[in-house]
Structure formats: C-alpha cells, structure tokens
N, C-alpha and C positions, 0 to 999 in steps of 0.2 A: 490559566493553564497550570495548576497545581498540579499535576502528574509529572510534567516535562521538569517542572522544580523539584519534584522528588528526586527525579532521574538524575541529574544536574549534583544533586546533592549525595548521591549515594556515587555515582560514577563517578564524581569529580566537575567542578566549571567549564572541564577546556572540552567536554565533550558536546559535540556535535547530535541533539539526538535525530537522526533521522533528517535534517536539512527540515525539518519545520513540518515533516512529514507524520502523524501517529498513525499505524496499525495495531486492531484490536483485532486477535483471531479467538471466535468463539468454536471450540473444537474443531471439526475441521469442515463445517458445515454451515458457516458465517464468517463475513469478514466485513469490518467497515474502515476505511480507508478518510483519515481527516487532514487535512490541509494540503488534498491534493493542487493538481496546476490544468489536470482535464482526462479526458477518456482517449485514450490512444485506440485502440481494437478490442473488440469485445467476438469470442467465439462460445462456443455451449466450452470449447475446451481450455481456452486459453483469453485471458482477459489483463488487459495493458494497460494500468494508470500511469501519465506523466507526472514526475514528483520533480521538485525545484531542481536539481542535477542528473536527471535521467528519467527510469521508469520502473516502478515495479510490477514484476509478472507473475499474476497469479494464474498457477496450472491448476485442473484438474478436470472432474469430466459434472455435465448437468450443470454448467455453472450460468447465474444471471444475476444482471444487475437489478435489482429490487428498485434500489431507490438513486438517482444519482441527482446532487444538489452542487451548486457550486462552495461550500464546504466539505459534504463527504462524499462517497460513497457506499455504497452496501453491496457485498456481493454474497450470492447463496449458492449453494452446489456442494461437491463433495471436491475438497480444497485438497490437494497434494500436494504443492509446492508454493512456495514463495521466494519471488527473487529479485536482486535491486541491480540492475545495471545503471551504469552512467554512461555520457556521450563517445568514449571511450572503448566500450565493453562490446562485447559481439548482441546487447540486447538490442534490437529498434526501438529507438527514441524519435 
C-alpha cells in the first residue's frame, strides 16, 4: 500500500488515513471505494458503503454499482457528493 505511505509521509505518522478506507473519485462519474466492510443501500440516487467506523455516502443521480468485490467497490453515475459519517453522526450505519 504505497499510496497510504505516501500519505503517512506527507501528512505526518499520527494520521489516520481514512480508517483503512481508500477512495478514488474519477471526476464525477466514477468512484471505487477499497477496503470497504460491505454495501449498506444502494438507490439510482444515493448509495451507502459501510467503512471500519461508520459509512460513506455517496449522492448523486443515475448512479450504480458496476462491480462490488469483497475489496472494492465501483460505483458509476453522475457523483455529487461524498460524505463520511460514523456511528455517531445523523448518517445510517
């Protein structure tokens, strides 16, 4: 995982990237989602990955899961948002 050592090294050791979580957003019309924890709810508009302390919600409209492995995800559509709640946060987890 040479990227996360990038990060690690540019941000500093103490950071956290993502709880083990990587997203990759290819403009706003692909997303692959790696070391998720599973598929919470998938809608054409709104699509729920579980990540190790919560979930990230991706909005937007036309969106589908391409491929879902138990390492990643892919989602396609036209991506408007991104957002991370934990168990905490008003997101469902």
């Amino acid at each position: 995982m040479q990227f996360i050592q990038d990060v690690k090294r540019v941000f500093g050791e103490k950071t956290q990237f993502l709880d083990g979580c990587e997203v990759a957003l290819y403009g706003n019309s692909a997303l692959v989602v790696s070391g998720h924890k599973g598929l919470r709810s998938l809608s054409s508009e709104q699509v729920v990955v579980r990540v190790k302390k919560g979930a990230l919600v991706i909005a937007g409209s036309d969106l589908a899961v391409v491929k879902a492995g138990p390492e990643e995800i892919y989602v396609s559509g036209v991506i408007r948002s991104l957002t991370f709640g934990d168990r905490n946060s008003g997101v469902s987890v």
